[in-house]
VOGU-3710 file (C-alpha; in Angstrom, 3 decimals, decimal comma):
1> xxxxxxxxxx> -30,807/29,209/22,416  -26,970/29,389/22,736  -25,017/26,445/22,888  -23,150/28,028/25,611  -26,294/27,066/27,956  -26,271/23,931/26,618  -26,820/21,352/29,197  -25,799/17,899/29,370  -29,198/16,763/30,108  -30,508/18,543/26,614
11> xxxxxxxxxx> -27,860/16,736/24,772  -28,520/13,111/26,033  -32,410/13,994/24,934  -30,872/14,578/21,278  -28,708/12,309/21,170  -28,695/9,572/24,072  -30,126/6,734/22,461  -28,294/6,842/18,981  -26,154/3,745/18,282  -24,050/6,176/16,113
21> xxxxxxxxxx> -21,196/7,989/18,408  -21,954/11,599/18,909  -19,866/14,793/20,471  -19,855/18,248/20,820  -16,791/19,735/20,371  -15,839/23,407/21,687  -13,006/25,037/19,174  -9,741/26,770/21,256  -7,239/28,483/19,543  -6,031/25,730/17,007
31> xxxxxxxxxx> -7,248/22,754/19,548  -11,141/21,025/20,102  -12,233/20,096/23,342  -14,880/17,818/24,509  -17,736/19,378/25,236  -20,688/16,514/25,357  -20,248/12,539/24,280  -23,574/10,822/24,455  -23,665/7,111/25,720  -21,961/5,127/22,978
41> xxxxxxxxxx> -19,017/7,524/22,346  -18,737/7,261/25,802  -18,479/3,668/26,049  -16,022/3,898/23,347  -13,804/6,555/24,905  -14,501/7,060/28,191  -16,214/9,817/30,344  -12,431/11,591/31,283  -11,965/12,846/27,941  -14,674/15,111/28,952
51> xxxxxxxxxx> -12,896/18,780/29,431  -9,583/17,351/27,171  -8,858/18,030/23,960  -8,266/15,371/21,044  -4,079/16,029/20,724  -4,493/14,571/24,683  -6,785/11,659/23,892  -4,855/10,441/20,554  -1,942/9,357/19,313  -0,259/11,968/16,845
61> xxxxxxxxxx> -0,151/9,673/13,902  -3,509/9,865/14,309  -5,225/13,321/15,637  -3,503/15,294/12,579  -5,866/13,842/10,178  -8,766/14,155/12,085  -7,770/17,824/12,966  -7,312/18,935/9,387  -11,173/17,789/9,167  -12,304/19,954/11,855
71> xxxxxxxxxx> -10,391/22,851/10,665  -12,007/22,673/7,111  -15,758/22,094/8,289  -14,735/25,227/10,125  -13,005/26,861/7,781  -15,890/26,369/5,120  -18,382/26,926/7,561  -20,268/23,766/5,865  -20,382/19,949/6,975  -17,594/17,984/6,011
81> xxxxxxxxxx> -17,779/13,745/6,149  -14,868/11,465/6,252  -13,999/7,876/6,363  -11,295/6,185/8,850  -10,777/2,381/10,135  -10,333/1,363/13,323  -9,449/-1,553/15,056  -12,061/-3,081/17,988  -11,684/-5,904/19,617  -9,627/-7,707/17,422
91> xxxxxxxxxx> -12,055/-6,741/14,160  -11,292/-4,092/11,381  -14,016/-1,670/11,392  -15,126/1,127/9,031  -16,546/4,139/10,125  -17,527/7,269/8,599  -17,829/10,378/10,248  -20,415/13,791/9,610  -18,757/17,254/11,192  -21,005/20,206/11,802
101> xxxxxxxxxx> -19,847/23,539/12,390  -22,087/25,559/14,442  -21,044/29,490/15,020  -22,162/31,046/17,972  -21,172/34,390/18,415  -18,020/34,613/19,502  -17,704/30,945/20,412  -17,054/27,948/18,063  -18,328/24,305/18,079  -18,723/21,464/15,755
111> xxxxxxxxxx> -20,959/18,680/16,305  -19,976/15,135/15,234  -21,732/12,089/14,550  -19,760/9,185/13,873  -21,278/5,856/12,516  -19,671/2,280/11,440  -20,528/1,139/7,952  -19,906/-1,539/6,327  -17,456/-3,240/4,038  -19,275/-3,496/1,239
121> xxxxxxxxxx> -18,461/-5,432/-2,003  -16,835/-2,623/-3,481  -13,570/-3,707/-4,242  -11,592/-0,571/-4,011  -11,557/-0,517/0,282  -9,402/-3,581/0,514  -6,650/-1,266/-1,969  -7,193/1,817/-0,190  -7,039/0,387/3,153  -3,819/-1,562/2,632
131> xxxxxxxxxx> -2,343/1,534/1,067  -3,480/3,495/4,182  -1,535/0,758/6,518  1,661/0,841/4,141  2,092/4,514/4,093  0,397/5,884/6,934  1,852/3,671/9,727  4,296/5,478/12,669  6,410/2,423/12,248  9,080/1,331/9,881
141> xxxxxxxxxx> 7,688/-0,942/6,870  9,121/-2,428/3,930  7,991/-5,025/1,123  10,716/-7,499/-0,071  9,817/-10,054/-2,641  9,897/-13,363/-2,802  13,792/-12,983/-4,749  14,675/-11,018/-2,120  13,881/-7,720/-3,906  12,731/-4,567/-2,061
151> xxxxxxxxxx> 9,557/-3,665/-3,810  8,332/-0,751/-1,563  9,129/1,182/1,668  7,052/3,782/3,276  8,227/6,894/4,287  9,406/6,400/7,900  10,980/3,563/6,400  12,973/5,732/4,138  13,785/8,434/6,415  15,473/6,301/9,390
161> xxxxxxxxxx> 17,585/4,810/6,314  18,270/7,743/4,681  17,140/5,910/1,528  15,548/7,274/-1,994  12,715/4,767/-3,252  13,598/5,541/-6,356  17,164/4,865/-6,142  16,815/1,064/-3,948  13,691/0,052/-5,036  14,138/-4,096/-7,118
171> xxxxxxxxxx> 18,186/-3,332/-5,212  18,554/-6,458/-3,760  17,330/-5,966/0,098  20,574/-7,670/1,822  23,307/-5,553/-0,468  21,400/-2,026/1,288  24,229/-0,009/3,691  22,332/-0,327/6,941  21,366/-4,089/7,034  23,345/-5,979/9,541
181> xxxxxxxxxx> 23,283/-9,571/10,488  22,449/-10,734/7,322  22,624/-13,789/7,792  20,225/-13,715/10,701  17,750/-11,847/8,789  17,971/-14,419/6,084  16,668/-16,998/8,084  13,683/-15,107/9,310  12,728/-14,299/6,143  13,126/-17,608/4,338
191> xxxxxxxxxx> 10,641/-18,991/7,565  8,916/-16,297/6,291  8,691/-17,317/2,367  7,805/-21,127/3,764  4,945/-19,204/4,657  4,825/-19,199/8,560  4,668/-15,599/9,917  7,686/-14,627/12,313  7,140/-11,984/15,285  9,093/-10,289/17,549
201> xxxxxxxxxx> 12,750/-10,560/16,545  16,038/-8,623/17,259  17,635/-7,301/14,926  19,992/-4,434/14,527  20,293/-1,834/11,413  22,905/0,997/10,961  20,352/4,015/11,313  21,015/7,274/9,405  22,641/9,087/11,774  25,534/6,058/11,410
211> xxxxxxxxxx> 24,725/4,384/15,121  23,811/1,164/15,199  20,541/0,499/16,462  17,856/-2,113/17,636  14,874/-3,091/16,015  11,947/-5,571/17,058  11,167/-7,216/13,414  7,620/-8,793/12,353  7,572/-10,603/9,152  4,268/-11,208/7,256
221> xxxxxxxxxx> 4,059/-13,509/4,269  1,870/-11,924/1,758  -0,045/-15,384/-0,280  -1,512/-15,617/-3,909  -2,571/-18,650/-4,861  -1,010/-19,925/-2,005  2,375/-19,165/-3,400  4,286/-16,417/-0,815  4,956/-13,483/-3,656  6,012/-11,105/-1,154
231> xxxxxxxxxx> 7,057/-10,346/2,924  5,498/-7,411/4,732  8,587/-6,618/7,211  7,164/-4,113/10,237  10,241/-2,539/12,576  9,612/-1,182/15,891  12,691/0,869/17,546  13,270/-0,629/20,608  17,449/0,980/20,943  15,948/3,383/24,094
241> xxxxxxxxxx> 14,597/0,411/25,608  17,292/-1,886/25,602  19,868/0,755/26,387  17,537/1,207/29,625  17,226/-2,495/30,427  21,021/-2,821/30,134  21,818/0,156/33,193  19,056/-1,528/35,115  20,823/-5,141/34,981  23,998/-2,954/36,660
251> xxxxxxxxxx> 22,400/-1,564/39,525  19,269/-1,959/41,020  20,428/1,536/42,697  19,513/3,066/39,775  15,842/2,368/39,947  14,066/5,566/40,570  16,832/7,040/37,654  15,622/4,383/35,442  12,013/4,771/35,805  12,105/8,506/35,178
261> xxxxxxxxxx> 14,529/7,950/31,694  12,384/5,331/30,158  8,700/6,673/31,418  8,392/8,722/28,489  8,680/5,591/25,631  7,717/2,808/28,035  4,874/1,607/30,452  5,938/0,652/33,776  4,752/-1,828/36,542  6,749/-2,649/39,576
271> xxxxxxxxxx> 5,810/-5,902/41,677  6,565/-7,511/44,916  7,918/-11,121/45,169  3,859/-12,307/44,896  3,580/-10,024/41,986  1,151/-8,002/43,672  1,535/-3,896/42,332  3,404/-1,439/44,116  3,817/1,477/41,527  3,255/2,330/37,867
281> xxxxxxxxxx> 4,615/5,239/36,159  1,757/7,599/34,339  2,279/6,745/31,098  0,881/2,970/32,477  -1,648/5,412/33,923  -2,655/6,853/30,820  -2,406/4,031/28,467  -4,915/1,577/30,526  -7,206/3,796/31,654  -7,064/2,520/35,419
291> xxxxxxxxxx> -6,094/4,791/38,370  -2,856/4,428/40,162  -4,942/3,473/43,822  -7,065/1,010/41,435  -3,749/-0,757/40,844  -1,540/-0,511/43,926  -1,921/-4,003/45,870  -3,613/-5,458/43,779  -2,304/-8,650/40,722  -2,751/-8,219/37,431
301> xxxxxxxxxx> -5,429/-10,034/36,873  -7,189/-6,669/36,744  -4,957/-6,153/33,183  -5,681/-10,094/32,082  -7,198/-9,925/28,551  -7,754/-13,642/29,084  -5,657/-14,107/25,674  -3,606/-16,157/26,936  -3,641/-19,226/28,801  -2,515/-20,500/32,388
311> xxxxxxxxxx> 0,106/-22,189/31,175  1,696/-19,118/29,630  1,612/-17,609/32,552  2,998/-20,140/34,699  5,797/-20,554/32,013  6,467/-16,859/32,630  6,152/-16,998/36,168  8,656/-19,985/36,694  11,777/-17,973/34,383  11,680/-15,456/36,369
321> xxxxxxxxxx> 11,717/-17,096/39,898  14,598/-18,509/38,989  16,591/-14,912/38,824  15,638/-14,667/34,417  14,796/-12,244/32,448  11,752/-12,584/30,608  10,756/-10,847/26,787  7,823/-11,576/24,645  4,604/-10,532/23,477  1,770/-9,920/25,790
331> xxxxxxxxxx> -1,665/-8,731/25,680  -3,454/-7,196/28,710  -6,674/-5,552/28,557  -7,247/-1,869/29,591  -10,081/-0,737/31,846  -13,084/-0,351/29,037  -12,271/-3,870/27,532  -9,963/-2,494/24,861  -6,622/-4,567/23,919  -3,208/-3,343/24,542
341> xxxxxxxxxx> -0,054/-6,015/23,233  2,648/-5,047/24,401  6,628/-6,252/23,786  6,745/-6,893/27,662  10,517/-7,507/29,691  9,977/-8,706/32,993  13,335/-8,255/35,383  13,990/-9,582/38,552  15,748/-7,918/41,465  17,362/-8,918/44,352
351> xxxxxxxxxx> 18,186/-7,748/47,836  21,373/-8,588/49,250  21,024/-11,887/50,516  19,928/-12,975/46,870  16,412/-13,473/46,789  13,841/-12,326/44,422  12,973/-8,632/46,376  10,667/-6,668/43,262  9,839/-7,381/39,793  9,940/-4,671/36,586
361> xxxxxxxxxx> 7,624/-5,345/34,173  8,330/-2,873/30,972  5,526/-2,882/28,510  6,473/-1,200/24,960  3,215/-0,911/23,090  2,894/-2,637/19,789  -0,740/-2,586/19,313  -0,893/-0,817/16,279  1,725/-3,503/14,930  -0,403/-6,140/16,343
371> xxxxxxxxxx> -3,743/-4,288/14,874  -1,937/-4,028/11,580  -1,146/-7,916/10,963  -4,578/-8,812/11,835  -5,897/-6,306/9,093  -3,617/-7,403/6,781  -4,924/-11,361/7,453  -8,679/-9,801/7,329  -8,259/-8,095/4,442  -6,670/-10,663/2,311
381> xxxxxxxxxx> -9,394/-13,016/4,020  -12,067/-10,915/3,077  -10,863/-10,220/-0,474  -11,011/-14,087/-1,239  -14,820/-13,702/0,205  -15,978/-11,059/-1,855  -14,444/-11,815/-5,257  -15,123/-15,634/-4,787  -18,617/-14,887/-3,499  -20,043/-11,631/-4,808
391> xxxxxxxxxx> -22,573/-11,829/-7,394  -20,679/-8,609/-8,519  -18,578/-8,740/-11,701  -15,118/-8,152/-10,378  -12,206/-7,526/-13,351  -8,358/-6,492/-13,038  -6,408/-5,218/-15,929  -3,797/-3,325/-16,987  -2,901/-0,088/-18,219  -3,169/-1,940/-22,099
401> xxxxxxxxxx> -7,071/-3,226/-20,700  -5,250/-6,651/-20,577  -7,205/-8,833/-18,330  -5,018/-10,525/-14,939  -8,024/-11,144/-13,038  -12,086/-12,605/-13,254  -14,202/-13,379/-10,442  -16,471/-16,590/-10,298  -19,056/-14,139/-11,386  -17,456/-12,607/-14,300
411> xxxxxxxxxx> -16,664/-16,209/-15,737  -20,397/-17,586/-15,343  -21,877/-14,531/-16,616  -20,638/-14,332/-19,660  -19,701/-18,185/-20,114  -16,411/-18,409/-20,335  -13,121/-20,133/-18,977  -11,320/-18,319/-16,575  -8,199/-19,775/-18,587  -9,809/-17,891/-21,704
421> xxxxxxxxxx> -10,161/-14,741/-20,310  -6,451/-14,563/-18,764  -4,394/-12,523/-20,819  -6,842/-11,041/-23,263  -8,137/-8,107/-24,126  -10,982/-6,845/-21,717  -12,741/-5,263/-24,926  -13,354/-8,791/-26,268  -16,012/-9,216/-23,887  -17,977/-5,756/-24,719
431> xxxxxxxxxx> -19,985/-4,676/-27,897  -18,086/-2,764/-30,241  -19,776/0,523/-29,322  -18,991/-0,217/-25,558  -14,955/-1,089/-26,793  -15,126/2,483/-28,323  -16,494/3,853/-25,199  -13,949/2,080/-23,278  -10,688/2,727/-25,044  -11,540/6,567/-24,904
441> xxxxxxxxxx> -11,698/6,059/-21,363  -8,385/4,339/-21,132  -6,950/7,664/-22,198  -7,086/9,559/-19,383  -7,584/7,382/-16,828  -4,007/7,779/-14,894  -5,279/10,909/-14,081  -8,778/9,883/-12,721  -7,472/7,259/-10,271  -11,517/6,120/-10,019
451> xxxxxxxxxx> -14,482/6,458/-12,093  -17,838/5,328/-13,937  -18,289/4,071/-16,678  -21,870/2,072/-18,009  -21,014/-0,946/-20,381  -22,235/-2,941/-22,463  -20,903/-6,954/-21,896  -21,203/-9,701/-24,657  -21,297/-12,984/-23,572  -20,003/-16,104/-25,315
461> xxxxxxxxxx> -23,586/-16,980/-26,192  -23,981/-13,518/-27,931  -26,206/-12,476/-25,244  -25,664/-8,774/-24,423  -26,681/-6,936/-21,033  -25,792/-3,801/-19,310  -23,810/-2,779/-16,549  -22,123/-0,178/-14,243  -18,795/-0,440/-13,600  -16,491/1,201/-10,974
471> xxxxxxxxxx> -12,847/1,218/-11,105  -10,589/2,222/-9,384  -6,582/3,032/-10,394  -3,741/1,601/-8,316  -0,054/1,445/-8,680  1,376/-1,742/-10,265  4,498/-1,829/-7,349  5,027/-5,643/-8,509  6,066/-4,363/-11,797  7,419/-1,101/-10,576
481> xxxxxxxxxx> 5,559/0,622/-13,637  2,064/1,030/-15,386  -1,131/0,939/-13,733  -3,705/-1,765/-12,373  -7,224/-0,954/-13,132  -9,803/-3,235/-10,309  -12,973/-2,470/-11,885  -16,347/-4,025/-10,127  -19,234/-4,046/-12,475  -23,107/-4,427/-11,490
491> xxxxxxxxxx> -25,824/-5,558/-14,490  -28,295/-2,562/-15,214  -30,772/-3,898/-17,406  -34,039/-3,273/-15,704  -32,511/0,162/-14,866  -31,490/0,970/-18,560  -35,079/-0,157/-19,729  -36,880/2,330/-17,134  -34,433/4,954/-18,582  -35,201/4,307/-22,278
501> xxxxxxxxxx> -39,067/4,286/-20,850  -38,717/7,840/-18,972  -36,675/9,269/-21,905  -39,505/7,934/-24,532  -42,119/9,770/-22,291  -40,124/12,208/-21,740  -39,782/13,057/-25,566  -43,405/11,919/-26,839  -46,611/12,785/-26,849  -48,601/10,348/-24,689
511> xxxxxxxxxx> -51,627/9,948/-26,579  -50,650/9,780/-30,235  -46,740/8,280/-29,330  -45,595/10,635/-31,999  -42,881/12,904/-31,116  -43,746/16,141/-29,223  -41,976/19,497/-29,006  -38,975/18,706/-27,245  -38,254/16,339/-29,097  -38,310/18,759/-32,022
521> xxxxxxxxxx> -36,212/21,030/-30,251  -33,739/18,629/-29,514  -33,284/17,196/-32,971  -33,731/20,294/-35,173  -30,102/21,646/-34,243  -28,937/18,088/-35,951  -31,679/18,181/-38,994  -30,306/21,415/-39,932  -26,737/20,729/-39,961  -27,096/17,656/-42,182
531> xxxxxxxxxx> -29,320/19,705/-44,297  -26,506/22,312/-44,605  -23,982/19,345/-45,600  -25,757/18,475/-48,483  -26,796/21,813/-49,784  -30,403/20,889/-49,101  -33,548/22,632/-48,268  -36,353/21,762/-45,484  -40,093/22,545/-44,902  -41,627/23,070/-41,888
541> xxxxxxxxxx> -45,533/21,939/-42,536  -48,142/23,186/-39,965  -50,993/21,216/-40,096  -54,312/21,798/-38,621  -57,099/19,795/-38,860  -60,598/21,538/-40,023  -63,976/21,178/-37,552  -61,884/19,044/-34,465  -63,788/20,899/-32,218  -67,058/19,688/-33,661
551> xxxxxxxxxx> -65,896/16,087/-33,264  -65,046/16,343/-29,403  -68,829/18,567/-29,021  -70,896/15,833/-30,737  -68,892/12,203/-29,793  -67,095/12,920/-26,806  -63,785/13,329/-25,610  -62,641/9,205/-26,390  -63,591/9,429/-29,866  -61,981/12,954/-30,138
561> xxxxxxxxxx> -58,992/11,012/-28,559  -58,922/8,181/-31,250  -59,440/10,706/-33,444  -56,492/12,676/-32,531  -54,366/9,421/-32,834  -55,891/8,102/-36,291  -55,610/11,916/-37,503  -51,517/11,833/-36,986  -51,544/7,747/-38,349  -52,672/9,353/-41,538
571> xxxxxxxxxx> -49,919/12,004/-41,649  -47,401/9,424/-40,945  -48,660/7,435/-43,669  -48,276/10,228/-46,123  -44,480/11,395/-45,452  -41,063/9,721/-46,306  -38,818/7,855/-43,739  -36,287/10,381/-43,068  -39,567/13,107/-42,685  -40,621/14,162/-39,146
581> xxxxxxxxxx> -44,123/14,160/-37,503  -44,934/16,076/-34,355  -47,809/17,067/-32,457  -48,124/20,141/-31,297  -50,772/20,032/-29,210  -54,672/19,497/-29,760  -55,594/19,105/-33,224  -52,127/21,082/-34,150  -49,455/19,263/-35,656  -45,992/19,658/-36,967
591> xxxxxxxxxx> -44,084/17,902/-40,479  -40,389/18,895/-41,135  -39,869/17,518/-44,934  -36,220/17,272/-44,952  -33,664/16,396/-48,132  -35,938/19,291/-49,972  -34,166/20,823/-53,145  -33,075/24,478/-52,924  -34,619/25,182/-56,854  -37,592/27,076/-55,266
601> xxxxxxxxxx> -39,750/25,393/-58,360  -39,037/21,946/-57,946  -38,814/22,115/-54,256  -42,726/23,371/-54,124  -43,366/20,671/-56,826  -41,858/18,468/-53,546  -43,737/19,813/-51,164  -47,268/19,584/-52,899  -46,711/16,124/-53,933  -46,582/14,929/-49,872
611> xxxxxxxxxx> -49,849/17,717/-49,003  -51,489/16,025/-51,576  -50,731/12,130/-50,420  -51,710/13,647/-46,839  -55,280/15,340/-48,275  -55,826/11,505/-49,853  -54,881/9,855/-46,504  -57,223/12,145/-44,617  -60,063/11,434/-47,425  -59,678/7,837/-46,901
621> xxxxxxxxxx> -60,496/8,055/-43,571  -61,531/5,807/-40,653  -64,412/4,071/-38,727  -64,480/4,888/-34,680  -67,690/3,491/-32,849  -69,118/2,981/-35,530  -68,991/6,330/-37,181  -66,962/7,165/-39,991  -64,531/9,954/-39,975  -62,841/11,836/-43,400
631> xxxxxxxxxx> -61,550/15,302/-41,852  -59,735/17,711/-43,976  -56,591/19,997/-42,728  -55,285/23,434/-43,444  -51,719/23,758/-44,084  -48,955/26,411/-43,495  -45,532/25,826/-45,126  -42,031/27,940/-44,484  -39,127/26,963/-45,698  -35,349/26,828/-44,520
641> xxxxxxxxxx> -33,324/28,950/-44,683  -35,733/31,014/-47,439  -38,262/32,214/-44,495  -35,926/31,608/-41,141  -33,068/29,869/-39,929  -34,097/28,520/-36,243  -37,078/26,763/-35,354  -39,401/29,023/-33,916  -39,188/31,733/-36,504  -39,986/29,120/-38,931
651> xxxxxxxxxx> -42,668/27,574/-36,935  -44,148/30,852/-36,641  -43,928/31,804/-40,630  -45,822/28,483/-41,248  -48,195/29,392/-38,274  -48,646/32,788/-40,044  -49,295/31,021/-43,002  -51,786/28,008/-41,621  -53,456/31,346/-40,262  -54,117/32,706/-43,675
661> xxxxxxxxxx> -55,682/29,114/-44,588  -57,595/29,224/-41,814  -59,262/32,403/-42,351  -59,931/32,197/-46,488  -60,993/28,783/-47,396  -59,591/25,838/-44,913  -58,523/22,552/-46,765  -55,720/23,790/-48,203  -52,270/24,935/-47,709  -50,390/28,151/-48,099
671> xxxxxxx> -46,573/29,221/-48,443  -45,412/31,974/-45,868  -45,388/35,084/-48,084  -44,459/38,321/-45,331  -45,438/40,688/-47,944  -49,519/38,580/-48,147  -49,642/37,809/-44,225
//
């Protein structure tokens, strides 16, 4: 069926009852349209993006991301997923996203199904996500320490300074070219360093294009151990607006002029003396979702987010009765329930005989600001919860695997101090095989960024246990060099054991519990090598035992079982240590003699010496139900590198030769000879 006939109706039976948010998007040219949202996408974004396309539903900071998504599932023609945040109602959420290209004929669409997840105890989102607010951000953001140092500035930072990170970054903050008042801003951020966060203040800067221009300033102390290490300074351009608000105080003449200048960076509501609506521009339109006939005559208690209280409101209400202007933060809610703040200025006019005739309320969006200061309080919230909490391991070092950090966990596990662990060597805490392991890995891990790695940890009662450990790789900005490594590590034991279990299956016979032929395959690369070090010979022994198949005919398959098993006890009783036994399968079995001498005399002097301890072994025999057993064998022997150089050829000369045995006398052993066989 094509999607083109796609109803609406068919999608909500696909999809209509998912949690998870799901839409069908049509591709146009470079753009996607909406196509189909089932019920929760469109209680998340409404039924009128239906028809639009995502550059008119998002902000740009934020569709070019999610565009370069679509374009690659498309491009690839294969399902690409992604992960995001978003702020809801006033709580960081993680979501991860599943795109689906679909290709029919001529037309293109991509299905996507978008579900939150979430934060787990894996250490590495709270680094990612706070690098994701730093750099990715549409506003201006900067990091000054607690000396007054600037540590870090993202990039739209940099470019309305015209600054070089490189070239300011540990300058001291108030000596940069485009600070002003410095004294002003020195007060804000020493309230700042007390630890109290400080919103919404004027200041201006010297922009790079040399005007001087107006900035709305947010400071956020950043805390460890309580102690304020650093300020998280968040600028919002507000020149435009203030510019406007000044030719509005001249003249209220000017109105309709004023509304159309500042209705493409500002929302607009104009009230009558009751504060009842009379007109909003359409970007008020747009941002809150409500219709312009919803609005008109009606208060705004339709926008009340019920945030704030009545007496806020009253406190408003009586400034600007008395002919004030009124500036501060506000949030209103838009038609679905989702938040908007806003840096609101309400103005009063006047008619001629000087009473209050209208009110202008401007409303300068600062929700992502807003969004971003509650993240950062979540995350560093949340980080105390998982590392004091987690029954995961957490560890951060340095680039020299010099510990800075333990978690509760860490310390009980392995028993020590967290004062003891500060400032050493994370290797002190592994075995030394595991400190080899992990100093190769130090190597290269710049490059990496984030890996595996399985460990082995050594506590301070020598008690050793396994685990997996994820790190991740972050810049050290504090230091303005090297590398952090945040590392969370899970105990494996029970997992290692099943592996060691599977592997021994794996590489044994199941009956006997001697080695079976991949095993043999898998060490014989290693047997000969060490053989070739030392200028040594080997044997490859094939033994078969004589009349097996009488056993299993008379006594049944569980004594020809225990026979089996006593049969390759007795060949393991007659070899050396560093000598390998393998069955074959059946009554066939395998002996590489290793260490062997290359003097073809004394080597078969070698060789007849362990037949003959395996031929008195055998003769000894053993008792099963009752019945006692003394089989004899037939050997074949080739010899390396005389009679082949891989395994098979000389399994098969010794097969060739156990062959000959086999079909002369039995109980006894032969030497691959090609020119007898």
């Amino acid at each position: 069926m094509s999607l083109q006939n796609f109803s609406k109706n068919q999608f909500d039976l696909l999809f209509g009852n998912s949690k998870d948010f799901v839409y069908l998007m049509e591709k146009t040219g470079g753009e996607y349209r909406y196509i189909h949202l089932n019920k929760s996408a469109m209680d998340l974004l409404s039924d009128q993006v239906i028809g639009k396309t995502i550059t008119e539903v998002m902000k740009a900071c934020d569709y070019k991301s999610i565009i370069s998504n679509y374009d690659k599932a498309v491009k690839e023609a294969e399902q690409v997923s992604y992960q995001d945040y978003n702020y809801v109602l006033s709580e960081v959420k993680k979501y991860e996203t599943t795109l689906i290209p679909i290709f029919d004929g001529d037309c293109t669409y991509v299905l996507g199904l978008t579900k939150e997840i979430a934060f787990d105890r894996d250490l590495e989102d709270k680094y990612l996500f706070m690098r994701s607010i730093f750099f990715n951000t549409c506003l201006s953001t900067v990091l000054v320490s607690n000396e007054g140092k600037l540590l870090e500035a993202n990039p739209q930072f940099l470019e309305d300074f015209a600054l070089n990170i490189e070239e300011v970054r540990l300058s001291d903050f108030f000596g940069l070219p485009f600070i002003g008042n410095a004294d002003q801003l020195k007060d804000y951020l020493d309230e700042a360093y007390r630890g109290n966060g400080v919103t919404s203040k004027l200041l201006t800067f010297t922009h790079r294009d040399g005007n001087v221009r107006s900035f709305t300033a947010t400071f956020s102390p950043l805390l460890q151990d309580n102690i304020v290490v650093a300020v998280f300074i968040i600028l919002q351009d507000v020149t435009q607006l203030i510019e406007q608000e000044k030719k509005l105080r001249t003249t209220s003449l000017g109105l309709s002029n004023f509304q159309h200048a500042i209705n493409s960076v500002a929302e607009i509501i104009i009230m009558n003396e009751n504060c009842e609506v009379l007109d909003v521009n359409d970007r008020f339109v747009q941002q809150m979702g409500f219709t312009r006939e919803e609005l008109i005559g009606n208060s705004l208690e339709m926008i009340d987010s019920r945030t704030h209280s009545k007496e806020f409101f009253d406190n408003i209400y009586a400034l600007v009765q008395k002919g004030e202007v009124w500036r501060g933060e506000i949030c209103n809610r838009k038609k679905y329930g989702a938040p908007y703040w806003a840096d609101t200025t309400i103005i009063p006019f006047f008619d001629e005989e000087g009473n209050i005739k209208q009110y202008i309320n401007v409303y300068y969006d600062i929700s992502e600001k807003k969004r971003m200061l509650t993240e950062l309080q979540n995350i560093e919230h949340m980080f105390k919860l998982i590392t004091e909490n987690t029954n995961d391991m957490i560890v951060v070092t340095n680039e020299d695997g010099i510990i800075l950090y333990v978690s509760n966990a860490y310390t009980s596990k392995l028993g020590h101090e967290r004062k003891d662990l500060l400032g050493q060597f994370y290797t002190n805490v592994l075995t030394p095989e595991s400190r080899e392991n992990w100093n190769d890995e130090l190597i290269g891990m710049p490059e990496r960024k984030n890996s595996k790695i399985d460990l082995i940890h050594q506590s301070k009662n020598g008690e050793q246990f396994w685990t997996e450990c994820n790190y991740t790789v972050v810049q050290d900005y504090i230091r303005n060099r090297g590398i952090q490594i945040i590392m969370v590590a899970r105990e494996i034991n029970e997992r290692k054991e099943k592996e060691n279990q599977l592997s021994f299956l794996a590489f044994h016979d199941s009956l006997t519990q001697l080695p079976n032929r991949r095993y043999l395959n898998k060490e014989f690369p290693r047997i000969v090598e060490i053989s070739d070090i030392s200028s040594e010979s080997l044997a490859v022994l094939y033994v078969d035992g004589d009349n097996f198949k009488k056993v299993n005919d008379q006594y049944g398959h569980d004594v020809g079982d225990e026979f089996i098993i006593q049969f390759g006890n007795a060949l393991m009783r007659s070899v050396r240590a560093n000598d390998l036994v393998v069955r074959m399968g059946g009554d066939e079995f395998a002996i590489v003699l290793t260490g062997l001498l290359r003097d073809k005399t004394k080597r078969k002097h070698q060789v007849e010496q362990i037949i003959e301890r395996i031929n008195e072994n055998l003769q000894q025999g053993w008792l099963i139900s009752k019945q006692t057993f003394a089989p004899t064998a037939s050997i074949g022997v080739a010899f390396y590198p005389d009679h082949g150089v891989s395994l098979d050829k000389l399994l098969s000369s010794s097969d060739k030769a156990l062959y000959n045995v086999k079909s002369t006398s039995k109980n006894n052993y032969t030497i691959y000879n090609p020119e007898l066989l």
